[in-house]
Structures are given as structure tokens and as C-alpha cells.
DSSP file (Angstrom, degrees, kcal/mol; ACC not computed):
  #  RESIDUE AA STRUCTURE BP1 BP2  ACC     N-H-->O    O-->H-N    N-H-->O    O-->H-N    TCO  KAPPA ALPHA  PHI   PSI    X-CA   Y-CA   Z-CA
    1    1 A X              0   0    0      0, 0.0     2,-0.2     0, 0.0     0, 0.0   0.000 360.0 360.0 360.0 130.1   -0.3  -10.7   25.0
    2    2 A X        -     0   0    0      1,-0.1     2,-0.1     0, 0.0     0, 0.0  -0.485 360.0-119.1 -66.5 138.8   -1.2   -9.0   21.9
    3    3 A X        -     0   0    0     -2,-0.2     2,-0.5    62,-0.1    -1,-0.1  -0.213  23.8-140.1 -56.0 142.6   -1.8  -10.5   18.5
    4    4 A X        -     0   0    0     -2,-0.1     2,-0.6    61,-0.0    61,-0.2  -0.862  13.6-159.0-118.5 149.6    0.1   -9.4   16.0
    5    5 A X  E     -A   64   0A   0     59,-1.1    59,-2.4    -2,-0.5     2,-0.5  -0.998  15.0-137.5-151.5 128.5   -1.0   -8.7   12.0
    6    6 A X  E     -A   63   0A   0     -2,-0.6    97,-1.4    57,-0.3     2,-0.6  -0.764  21.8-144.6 -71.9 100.8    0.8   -8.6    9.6
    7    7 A X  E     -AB  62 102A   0     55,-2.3    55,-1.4    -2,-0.5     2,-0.5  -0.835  16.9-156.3-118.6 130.1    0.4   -5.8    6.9
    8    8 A X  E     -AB  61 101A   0     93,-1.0    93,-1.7    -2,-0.6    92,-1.6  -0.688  29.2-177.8 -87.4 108.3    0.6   -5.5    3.7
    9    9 A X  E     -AB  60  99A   0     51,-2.2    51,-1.8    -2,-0.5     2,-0.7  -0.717  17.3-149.6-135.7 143.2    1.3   -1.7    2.8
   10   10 A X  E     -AB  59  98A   0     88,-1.2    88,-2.5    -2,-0.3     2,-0.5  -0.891   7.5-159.4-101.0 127.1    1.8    0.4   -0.4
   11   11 A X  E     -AB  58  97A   0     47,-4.0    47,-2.0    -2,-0.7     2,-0.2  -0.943  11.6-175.4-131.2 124.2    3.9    3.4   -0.5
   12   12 A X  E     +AB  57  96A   0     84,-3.8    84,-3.0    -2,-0.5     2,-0.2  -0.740   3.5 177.3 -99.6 132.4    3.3    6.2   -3.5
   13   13 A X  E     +A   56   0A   0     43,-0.9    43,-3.9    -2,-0.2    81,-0.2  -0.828  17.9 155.5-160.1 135.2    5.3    9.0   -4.0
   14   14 A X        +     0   0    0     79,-1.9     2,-0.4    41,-0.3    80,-0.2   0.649  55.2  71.1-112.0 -46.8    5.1   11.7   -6.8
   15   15 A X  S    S-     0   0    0     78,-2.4     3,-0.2     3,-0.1    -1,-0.2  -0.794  96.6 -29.5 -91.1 128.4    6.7   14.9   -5.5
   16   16 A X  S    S+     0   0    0     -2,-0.4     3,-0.2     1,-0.2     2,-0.2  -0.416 123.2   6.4  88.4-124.9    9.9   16.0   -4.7
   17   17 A X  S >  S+     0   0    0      1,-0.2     3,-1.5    -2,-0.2     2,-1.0   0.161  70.5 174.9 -45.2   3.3   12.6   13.2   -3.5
   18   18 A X  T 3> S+     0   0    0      1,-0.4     4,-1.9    -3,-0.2    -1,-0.2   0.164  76.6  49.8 -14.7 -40.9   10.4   10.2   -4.1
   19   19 A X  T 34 S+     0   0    0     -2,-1.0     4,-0.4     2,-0.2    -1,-0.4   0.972 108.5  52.0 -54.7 -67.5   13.0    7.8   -3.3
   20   20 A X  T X> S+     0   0    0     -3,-1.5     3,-1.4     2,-0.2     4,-0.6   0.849 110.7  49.3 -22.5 -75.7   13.8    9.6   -0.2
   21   21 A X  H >> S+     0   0    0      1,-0.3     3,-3.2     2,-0.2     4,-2.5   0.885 112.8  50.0 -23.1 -77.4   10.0    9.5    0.9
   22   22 A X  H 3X S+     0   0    0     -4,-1.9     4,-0.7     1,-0.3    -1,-0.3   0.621 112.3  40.9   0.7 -55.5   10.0    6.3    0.2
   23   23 A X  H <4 S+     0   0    0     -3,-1.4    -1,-0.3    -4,-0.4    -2,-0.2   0.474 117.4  46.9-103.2 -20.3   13.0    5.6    2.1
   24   24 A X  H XX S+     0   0    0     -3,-3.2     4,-3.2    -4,-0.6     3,-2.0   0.832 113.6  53.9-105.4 -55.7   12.0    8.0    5.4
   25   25 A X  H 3X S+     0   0    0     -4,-2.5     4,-2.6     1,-0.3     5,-0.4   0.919 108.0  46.5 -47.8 -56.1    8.2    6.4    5.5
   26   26 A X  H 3X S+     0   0    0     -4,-0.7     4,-1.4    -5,-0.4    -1,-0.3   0.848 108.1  55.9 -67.3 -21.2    9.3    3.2    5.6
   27   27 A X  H <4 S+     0   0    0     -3,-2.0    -2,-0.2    -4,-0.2    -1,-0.2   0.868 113.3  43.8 -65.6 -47.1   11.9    4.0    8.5
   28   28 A X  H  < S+     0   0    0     -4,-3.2     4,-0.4     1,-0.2    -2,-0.2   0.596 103.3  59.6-110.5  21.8    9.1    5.4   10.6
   29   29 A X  H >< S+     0   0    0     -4,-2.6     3,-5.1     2,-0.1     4,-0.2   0.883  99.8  68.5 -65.9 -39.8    6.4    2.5   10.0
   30   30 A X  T 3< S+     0   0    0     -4,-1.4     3,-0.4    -5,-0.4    -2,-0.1   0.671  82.5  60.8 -73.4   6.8    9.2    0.8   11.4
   31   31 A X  T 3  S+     0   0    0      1,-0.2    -1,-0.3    -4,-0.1    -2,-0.1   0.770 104.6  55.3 -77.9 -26.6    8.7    2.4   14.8
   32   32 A X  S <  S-     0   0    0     -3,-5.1    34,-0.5    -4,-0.4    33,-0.4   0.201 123.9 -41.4 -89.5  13.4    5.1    0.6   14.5
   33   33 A X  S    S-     0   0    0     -3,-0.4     2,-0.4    31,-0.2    31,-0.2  -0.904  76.2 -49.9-166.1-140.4    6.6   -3.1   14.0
   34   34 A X  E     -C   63   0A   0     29,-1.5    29,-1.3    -2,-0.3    -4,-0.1  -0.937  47.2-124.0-129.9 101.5    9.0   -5.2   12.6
   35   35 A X  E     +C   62   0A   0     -2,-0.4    27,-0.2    27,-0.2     3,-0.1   0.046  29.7 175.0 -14.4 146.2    9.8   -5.2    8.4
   36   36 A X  E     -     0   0A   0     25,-1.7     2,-0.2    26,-0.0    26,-0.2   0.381  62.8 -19.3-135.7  10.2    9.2   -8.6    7.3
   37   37 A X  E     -     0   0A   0     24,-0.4    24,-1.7     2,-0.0     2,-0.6  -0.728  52.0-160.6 136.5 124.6    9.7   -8.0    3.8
   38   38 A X  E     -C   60   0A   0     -2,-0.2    22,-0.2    22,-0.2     3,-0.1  -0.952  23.0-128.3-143.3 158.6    9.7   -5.0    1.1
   39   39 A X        -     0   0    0     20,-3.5    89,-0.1    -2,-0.6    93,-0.1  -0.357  37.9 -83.3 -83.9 175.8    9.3   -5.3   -3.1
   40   40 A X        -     0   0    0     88,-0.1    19,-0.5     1,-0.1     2,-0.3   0.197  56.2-113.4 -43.2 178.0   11.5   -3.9   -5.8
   41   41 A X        +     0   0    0     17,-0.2     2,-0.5    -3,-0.1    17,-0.2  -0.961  40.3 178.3 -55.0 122.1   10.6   -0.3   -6.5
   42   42 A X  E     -D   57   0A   0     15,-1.8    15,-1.6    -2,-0.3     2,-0.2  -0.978  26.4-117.6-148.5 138.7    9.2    0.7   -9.3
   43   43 A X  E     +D   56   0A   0     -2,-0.5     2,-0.2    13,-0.3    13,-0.2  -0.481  29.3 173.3 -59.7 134.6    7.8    3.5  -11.3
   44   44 A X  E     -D   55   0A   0     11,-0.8    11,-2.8    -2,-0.2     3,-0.1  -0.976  37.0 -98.7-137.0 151.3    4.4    3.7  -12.6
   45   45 A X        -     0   0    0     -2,-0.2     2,-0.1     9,-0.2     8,-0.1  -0.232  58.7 -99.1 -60.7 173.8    2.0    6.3  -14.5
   46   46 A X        -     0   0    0      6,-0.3     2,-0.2     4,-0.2    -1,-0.2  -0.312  41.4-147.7 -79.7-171.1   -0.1    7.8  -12.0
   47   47 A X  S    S+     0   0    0     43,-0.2     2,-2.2     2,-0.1    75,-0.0  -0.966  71.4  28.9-139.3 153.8   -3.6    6.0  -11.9
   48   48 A X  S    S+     0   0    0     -2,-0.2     2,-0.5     1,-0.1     3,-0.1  -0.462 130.8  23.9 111.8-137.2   -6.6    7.9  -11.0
   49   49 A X  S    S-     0   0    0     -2,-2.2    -2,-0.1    41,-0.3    -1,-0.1  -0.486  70.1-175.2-132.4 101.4   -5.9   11.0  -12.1
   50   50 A X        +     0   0    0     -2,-0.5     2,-0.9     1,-0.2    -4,-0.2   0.200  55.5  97.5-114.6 -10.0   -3.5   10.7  -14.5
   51   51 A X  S    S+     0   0    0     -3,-0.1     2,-0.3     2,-0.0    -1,-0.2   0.094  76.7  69.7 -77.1  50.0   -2.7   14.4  -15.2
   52   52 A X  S    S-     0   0    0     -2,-0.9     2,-0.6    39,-0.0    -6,-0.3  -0.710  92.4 -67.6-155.0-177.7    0.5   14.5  -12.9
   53   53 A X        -     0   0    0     -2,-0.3    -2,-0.0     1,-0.1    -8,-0.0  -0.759  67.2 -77.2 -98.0 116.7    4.2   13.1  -12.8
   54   54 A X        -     0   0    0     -2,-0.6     2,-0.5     1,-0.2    -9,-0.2   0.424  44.5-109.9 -11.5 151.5    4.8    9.4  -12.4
   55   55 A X  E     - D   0  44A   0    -11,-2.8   -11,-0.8   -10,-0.1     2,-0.5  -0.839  11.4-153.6-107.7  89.8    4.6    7.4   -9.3
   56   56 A X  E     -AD  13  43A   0    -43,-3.9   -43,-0.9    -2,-0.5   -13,-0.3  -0.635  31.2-178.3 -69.6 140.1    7.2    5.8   -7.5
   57   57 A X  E     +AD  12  42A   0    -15,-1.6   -15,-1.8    -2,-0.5     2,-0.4  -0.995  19.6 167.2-135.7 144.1    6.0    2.5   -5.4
   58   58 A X  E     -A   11   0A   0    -47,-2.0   -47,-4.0    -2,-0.3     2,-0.5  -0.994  21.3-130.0-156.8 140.4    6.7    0.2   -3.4
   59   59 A X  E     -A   10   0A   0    -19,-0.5   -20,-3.5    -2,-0.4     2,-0.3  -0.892  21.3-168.4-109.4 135.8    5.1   -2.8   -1.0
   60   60 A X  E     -AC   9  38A   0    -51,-1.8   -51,-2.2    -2,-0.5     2,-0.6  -0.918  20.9-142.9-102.0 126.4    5.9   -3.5    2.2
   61   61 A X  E     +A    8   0A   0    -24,-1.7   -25,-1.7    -2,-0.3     2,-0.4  -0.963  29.4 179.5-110.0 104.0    5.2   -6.4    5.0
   62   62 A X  E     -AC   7  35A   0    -55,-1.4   -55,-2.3    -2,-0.6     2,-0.8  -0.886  11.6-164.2-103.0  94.2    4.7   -4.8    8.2
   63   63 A X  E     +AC   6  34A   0    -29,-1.3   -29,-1.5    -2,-0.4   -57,-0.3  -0.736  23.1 158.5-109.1 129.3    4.0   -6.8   11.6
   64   64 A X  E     -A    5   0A   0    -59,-2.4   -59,-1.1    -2,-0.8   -31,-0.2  -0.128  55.1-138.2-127.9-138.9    2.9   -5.1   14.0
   65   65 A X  S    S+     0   0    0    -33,-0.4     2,-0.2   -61,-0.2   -62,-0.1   0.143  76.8 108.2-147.8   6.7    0.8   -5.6   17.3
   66   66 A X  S    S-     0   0    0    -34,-0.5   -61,-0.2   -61,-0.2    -2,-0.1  -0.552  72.9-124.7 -71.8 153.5   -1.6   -1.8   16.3
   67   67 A X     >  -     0   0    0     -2,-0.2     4,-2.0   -63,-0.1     5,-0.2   0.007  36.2 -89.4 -56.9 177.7   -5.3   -2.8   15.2
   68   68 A X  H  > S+     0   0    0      2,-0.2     4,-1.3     3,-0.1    -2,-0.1   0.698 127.1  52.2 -97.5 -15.8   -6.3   -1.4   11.7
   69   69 A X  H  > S+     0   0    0      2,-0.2     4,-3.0     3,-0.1    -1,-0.1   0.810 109.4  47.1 -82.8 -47.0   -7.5    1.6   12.9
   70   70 A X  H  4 S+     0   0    0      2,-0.2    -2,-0.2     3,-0.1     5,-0.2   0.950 109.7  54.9 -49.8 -63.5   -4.6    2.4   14.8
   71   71 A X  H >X>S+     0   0    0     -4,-2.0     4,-5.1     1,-0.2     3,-4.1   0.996 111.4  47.2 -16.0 -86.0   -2.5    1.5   11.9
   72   72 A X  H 3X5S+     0   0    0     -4,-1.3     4,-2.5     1,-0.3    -1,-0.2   0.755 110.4  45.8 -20.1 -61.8   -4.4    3.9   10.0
   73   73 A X  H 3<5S+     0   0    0     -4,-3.0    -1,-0.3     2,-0.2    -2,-0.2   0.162 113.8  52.1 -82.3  15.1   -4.3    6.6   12.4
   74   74 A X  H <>5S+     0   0    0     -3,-4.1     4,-3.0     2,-0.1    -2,-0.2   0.562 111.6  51.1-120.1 -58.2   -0.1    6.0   12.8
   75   75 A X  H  X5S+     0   0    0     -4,-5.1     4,-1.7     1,-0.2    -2,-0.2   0.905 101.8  58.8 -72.8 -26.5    0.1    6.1    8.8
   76   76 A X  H  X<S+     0   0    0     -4,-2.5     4,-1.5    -5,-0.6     5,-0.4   0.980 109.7  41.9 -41.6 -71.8   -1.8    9.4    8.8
   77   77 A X  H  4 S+     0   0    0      2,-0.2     4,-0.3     1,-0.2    -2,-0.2   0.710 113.4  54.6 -81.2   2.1    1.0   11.1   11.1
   78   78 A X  H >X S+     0   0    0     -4,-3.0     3,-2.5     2,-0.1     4,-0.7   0.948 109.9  45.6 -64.3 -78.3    3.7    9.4    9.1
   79   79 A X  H 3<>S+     0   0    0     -4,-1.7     5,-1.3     1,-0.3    16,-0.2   0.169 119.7  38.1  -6.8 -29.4    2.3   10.8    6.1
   80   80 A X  T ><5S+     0   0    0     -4,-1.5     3,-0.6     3,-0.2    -1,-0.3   0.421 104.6  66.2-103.6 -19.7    1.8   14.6    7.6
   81   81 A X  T <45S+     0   0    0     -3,-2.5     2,-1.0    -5,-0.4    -2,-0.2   0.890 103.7  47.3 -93.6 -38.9    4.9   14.1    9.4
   82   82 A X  T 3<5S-     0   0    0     -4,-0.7    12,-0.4    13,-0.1    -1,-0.2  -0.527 121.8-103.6-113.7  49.0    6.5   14.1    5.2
   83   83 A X  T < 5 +     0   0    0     -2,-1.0    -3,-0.2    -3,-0.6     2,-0.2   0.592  63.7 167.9  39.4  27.0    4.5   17.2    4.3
   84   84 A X      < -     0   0    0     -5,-1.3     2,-0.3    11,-0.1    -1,-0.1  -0.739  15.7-159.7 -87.5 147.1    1.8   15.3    2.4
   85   85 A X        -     0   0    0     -2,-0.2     2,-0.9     6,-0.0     3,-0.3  -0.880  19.3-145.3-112.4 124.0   -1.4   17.2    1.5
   86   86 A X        +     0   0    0     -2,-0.3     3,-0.1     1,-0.1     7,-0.1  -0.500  48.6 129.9-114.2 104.2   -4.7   16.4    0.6
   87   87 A X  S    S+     0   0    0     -2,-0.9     2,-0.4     1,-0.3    -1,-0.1   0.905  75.7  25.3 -86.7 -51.4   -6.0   19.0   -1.9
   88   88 A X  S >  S-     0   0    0     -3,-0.3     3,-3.4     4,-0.1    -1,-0.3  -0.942  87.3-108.6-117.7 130.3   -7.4   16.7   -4.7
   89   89 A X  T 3  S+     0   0    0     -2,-0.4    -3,-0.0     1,-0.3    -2,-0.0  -0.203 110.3   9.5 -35.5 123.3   -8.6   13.0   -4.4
   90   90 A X  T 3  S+     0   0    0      1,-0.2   -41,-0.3   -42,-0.1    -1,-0.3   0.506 106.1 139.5  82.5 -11.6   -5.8   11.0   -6.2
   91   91 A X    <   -     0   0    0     -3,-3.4    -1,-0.2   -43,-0.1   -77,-0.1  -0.075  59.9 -50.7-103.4-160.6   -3.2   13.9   -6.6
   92   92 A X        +     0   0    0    -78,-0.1     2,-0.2   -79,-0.1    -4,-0.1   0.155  62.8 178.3 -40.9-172.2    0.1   14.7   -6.3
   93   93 A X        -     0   0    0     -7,-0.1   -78,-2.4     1,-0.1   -79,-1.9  -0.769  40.9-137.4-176.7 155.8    1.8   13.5   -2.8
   94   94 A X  S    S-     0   0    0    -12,-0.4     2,-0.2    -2,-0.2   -72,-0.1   0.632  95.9 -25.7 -74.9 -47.1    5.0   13.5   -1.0
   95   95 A X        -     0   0    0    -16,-0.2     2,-0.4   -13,-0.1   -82,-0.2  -0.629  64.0-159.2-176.8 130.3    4.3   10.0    0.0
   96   96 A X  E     -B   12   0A   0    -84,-3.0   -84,-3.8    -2,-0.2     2,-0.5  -0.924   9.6-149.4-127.4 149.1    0.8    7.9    0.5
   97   97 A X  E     -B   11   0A   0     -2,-0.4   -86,-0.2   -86,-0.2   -19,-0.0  -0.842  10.3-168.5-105.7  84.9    0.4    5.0    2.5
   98   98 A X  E     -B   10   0A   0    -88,-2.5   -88,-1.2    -2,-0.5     2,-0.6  -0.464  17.8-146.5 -74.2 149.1   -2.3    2.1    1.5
   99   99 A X  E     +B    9   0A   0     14,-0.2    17,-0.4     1,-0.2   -90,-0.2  -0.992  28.2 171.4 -95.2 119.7   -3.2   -0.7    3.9
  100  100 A X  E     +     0   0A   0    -92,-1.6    16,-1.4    -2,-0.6    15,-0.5   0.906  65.3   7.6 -39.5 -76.6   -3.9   -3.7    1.2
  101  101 A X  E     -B    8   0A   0    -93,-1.7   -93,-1.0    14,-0.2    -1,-0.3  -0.920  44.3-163.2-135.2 159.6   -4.2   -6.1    3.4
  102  102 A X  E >  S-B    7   0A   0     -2,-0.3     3,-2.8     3,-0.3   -95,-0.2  -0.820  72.6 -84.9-130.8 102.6   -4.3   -6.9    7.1
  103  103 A X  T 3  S-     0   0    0    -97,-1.4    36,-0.4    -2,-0.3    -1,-0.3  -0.301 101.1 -30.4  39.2-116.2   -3.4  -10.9    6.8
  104  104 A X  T 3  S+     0   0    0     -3,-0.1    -1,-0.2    34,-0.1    -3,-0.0   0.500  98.7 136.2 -84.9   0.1   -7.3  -12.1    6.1
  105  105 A X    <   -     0   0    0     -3,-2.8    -3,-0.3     1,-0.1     2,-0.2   0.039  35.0-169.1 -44.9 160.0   -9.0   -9.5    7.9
  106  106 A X        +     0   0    0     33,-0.1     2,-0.3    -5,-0.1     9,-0.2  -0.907  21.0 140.3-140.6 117.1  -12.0   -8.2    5.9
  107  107 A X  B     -E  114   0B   0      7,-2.9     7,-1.9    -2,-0.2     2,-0.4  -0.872  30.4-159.4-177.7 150.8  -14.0   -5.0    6.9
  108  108 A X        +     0   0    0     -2,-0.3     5,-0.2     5,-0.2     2,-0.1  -0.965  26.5 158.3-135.4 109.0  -15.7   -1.9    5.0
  109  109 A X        -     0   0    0     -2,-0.4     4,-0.0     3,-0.3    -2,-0.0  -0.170  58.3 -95.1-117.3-144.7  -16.2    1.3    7.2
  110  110 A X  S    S+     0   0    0     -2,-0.1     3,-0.1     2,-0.1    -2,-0.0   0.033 124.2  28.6-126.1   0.8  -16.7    5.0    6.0
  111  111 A X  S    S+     0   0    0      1,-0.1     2,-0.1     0, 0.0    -3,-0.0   0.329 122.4  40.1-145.3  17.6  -12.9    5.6    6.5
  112  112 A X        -     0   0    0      2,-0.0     2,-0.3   -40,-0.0    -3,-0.3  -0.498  54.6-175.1 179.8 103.7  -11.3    2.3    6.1
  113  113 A X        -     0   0    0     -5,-0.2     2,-0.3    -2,-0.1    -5,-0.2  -0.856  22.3-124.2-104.9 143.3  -11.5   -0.8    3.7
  114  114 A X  B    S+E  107   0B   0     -7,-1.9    -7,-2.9    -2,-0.3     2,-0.2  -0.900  84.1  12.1-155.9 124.9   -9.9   -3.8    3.8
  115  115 A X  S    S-     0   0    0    -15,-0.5    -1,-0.3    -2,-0.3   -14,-0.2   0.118 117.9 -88.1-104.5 143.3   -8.1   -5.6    1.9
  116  116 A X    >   -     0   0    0    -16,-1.4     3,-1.4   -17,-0.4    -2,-0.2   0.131  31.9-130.9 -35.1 124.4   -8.1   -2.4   -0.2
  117  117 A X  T 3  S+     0   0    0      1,-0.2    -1,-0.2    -4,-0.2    -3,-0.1   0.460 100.7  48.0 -51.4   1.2  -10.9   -1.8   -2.9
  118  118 A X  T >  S+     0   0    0      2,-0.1     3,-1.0     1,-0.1     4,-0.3   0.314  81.1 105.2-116.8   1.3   -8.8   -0.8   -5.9
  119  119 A X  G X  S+     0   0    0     -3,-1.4     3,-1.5     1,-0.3     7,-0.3   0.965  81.6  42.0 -69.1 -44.7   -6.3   -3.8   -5.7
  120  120 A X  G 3  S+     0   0    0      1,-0.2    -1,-0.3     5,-0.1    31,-0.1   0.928 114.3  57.0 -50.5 -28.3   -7.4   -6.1   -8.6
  121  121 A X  G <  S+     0   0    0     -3,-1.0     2,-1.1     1,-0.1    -1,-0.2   0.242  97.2  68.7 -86.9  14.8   -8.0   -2.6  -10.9
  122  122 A X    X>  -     0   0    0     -3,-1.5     3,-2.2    -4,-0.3     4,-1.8  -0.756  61.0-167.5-143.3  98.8   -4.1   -1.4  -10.5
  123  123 A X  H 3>>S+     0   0    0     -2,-1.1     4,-2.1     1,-0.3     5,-0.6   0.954  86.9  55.9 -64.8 -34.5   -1.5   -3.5  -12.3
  124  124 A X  H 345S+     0   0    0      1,-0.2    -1,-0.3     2,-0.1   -82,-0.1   0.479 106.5  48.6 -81.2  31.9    1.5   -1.7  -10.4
  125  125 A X  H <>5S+     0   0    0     -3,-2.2     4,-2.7    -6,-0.2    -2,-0.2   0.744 114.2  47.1 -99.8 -51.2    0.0   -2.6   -7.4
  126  126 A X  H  X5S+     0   0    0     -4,-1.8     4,-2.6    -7,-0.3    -2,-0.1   0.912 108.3  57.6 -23.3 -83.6   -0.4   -6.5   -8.8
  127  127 A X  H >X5S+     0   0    0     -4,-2.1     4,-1.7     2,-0.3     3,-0.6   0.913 112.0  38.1 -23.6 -78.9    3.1   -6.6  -10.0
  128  128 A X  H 34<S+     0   0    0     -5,-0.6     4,-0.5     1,-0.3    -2,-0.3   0.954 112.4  56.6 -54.6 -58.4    4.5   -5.9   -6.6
  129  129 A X  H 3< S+     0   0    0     -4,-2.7     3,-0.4     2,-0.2    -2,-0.3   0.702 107.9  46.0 -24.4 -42.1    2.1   -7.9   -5.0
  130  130 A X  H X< S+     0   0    0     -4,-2.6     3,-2.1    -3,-0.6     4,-0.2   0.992 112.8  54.7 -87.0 -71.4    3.2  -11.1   -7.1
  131  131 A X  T 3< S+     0   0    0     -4,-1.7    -1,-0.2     1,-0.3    -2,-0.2   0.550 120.5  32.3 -41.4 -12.4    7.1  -10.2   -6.4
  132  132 A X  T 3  S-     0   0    0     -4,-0.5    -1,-0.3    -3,-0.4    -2,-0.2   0.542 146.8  -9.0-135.0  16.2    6.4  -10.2   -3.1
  133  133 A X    X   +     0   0    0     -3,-2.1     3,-0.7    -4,-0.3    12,-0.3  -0.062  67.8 159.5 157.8  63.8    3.5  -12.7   -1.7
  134  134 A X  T 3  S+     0   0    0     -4,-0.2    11,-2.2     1,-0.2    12,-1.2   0.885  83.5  47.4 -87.7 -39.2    2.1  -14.0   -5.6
  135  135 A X  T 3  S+     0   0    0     -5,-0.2     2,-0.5     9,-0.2    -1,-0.2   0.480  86.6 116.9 -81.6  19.0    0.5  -17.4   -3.5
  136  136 A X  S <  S-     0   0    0     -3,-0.7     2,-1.2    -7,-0.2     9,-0.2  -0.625  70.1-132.4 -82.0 127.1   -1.1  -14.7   -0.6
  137  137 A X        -     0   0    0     -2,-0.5     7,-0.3     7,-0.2    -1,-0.1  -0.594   6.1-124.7 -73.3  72.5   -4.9  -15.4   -1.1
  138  138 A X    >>  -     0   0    0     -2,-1.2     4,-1.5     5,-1.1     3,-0.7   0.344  12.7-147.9 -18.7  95.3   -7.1  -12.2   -1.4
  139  139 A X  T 34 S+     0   0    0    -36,-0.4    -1,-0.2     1,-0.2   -33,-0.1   0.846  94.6  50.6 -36.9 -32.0   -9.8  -12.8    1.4
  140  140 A X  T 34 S+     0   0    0      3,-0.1    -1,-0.2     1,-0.1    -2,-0.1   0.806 127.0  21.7 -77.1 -30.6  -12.5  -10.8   -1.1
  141  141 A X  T <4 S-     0   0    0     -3,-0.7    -2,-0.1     2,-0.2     3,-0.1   0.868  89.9-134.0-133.1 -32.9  -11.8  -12.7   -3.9
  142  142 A X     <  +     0   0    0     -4,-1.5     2,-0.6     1,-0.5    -3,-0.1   0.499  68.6 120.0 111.1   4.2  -10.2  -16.2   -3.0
  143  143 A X        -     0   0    0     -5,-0.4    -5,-1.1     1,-0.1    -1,-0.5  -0.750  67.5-120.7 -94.4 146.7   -7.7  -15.7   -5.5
  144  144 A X     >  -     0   0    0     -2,-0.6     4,-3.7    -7,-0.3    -7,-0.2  -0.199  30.1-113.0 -74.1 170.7   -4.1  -15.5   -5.3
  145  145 A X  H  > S+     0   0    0    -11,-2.2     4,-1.2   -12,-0.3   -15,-0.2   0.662 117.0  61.0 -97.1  10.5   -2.3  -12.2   -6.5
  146  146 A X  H  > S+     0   0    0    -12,-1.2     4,-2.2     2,-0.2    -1,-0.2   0.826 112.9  35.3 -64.3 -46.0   -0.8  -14.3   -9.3
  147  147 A X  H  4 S+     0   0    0    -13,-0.3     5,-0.3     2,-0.3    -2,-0.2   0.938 113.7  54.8 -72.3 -45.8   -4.0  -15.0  -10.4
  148  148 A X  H >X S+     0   0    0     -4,-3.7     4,-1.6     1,-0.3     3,-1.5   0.913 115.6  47.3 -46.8 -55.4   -5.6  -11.4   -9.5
  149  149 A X  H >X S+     0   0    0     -4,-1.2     4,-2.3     1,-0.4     3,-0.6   0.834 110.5  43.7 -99.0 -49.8   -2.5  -10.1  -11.7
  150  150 A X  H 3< S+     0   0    0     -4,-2.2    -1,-0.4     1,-0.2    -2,-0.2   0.151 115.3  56.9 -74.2  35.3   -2.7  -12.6  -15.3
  151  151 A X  H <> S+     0   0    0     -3,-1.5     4,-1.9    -2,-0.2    -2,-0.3   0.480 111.6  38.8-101.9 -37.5   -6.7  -11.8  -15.0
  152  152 A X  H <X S+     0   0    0     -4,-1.6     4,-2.1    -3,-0.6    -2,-0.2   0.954 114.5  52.5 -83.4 -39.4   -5.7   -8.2  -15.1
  153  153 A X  H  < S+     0   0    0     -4,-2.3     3,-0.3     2,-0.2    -1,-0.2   0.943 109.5  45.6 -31.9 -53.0   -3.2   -8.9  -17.6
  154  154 A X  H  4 S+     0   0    0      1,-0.3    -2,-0.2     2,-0.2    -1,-0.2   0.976 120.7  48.8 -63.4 -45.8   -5.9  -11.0  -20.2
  155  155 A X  H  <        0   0    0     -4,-1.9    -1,-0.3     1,-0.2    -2,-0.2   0.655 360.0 360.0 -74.8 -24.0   -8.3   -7.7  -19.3
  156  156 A X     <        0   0    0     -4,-2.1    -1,-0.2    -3,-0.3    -2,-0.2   0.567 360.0 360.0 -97.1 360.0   -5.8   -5.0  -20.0
């Protein structure tokens, strides 16, 4: 029997229906587990590169029985599947997919880190994170994302 891992996923959308995106990406992760859990939505500036139209976002709790690489390669053809393009690092999209976390896993390759490198630096990422898992403990940093998120507060 396979293990199953649990993931914690960000979904960005800037272009065109955002909501929609939103709303069709999370319908076909769910061909790769079972929802356990999704945040508010919310708008944010972009981050990044910041010259471009506001962000909708949202987190997601995924479990599923793929490996992170799998994952990966699953959220890719989601992601192509809902026209997104990658012209410029950081720019517009139809809808992009982060893995954050995959439960405590920890590992840094040349195409996939985890629990994502940017998470302490990005307050809407924080925000959702606390609304949806605030006592989940950041394997990197041994802090909760309640904590990760007033630390970013006192710093911002």
C-alpha cells in the first residue's frame, strides 16, 4: 500500500478569469487526491515582479498517494492544461501552482524545493497559511506559521 502525503499547495492567478482558474485547477488536482481543506481567497499585489495586475490566491490541502516529483510533474500539466506560459520569471499567469509543503518532508534539488524557499518572505502566502494550519510546524524553520507570519509582521 502506498503512503499518502499530504500537501500543502498555493494557487496564483493574475490573467483573465482568476477566479475561474482558481476554481478549474483545484477541480483537476482533485483527480490527484482527496481535498482535505482549502483557505479564503484573497487578493494580493503581485510579489516578485511587481509591474503586473494583482494576484488572486489561495491554499489548498491535497492528500494524495503521488511522490513530490510526481506531484510536480501532475501540477505542470494542470498548469499547461489552463494555458499558463512561462515567458518571465515571476510574471503574469493564468494560474501557478506552489508545493509549500509536503507534510515534513525536506529536500532541495535543481527543480524542486521543499517546504518552499520564499514562504517566510511572502505575507499573502503567511496569511493563508495561518487561516488554514497557523500550529503546522515549518520543518526548515521549527516554527509554526503563526509565528512565521507575526515575525513577518514585526519585520514588515
Amino acid at each position: 500500500m502506498e503512503q499518502k502525503i499530504i500537501y500543502t499547495l498555493l494557487l496564483g492567478s493574475n490573467l483573465g478569469d482568476t477566479r475561474r482558474y482558481l476554481a478549474a485547477g483545484t477541480e483537476l488536482l482533485e483527480k490527484y487526491g482527496r481535498l482535505l481543506g482549502a483557505s479564503s481567497i484573497q487578493e494580493s499585489k503581485a510579489w516578485g515582479n511587481t509591474n503586473q495586475a494583482d494576484f488572486v490566491n489561495q491554499i489548498l490541502l491535497l492528500e494524495s498517494d503521488l511522490e513530490p516529483f510526481e506531484m510536480l510533474d501532475a501540477i505542470h500539466d494542470i498548469e499547461d492544461a489552463l494555458e499558463r506560459t512561462r515567458e518571465e520569471k515571476w510574471g503574469p499567469r493564468t494560474l501557478d501552482i506552489d508545493i509549500l509543503y509536503a507534510e515534513n518532508l525536506m529536500m532541495e534539488t535543481e527543480t524542486l524545493t521543499i517546504p518552499h524557499p520564499l514562504i517566510a518572505e511572502r505575507m499573502f502566502t503567511l496569511v493563508l497559511l495561518n487561516e488554514i494550519a497557523p500550529d503546522f510546524v515549518d520543518p526548515k524553520t521549527g516554527k509554526t506559521c503563526a509565528e512565521m507570519l507575526q515575525a513577518l509582521r514585526m519585520t514588515s
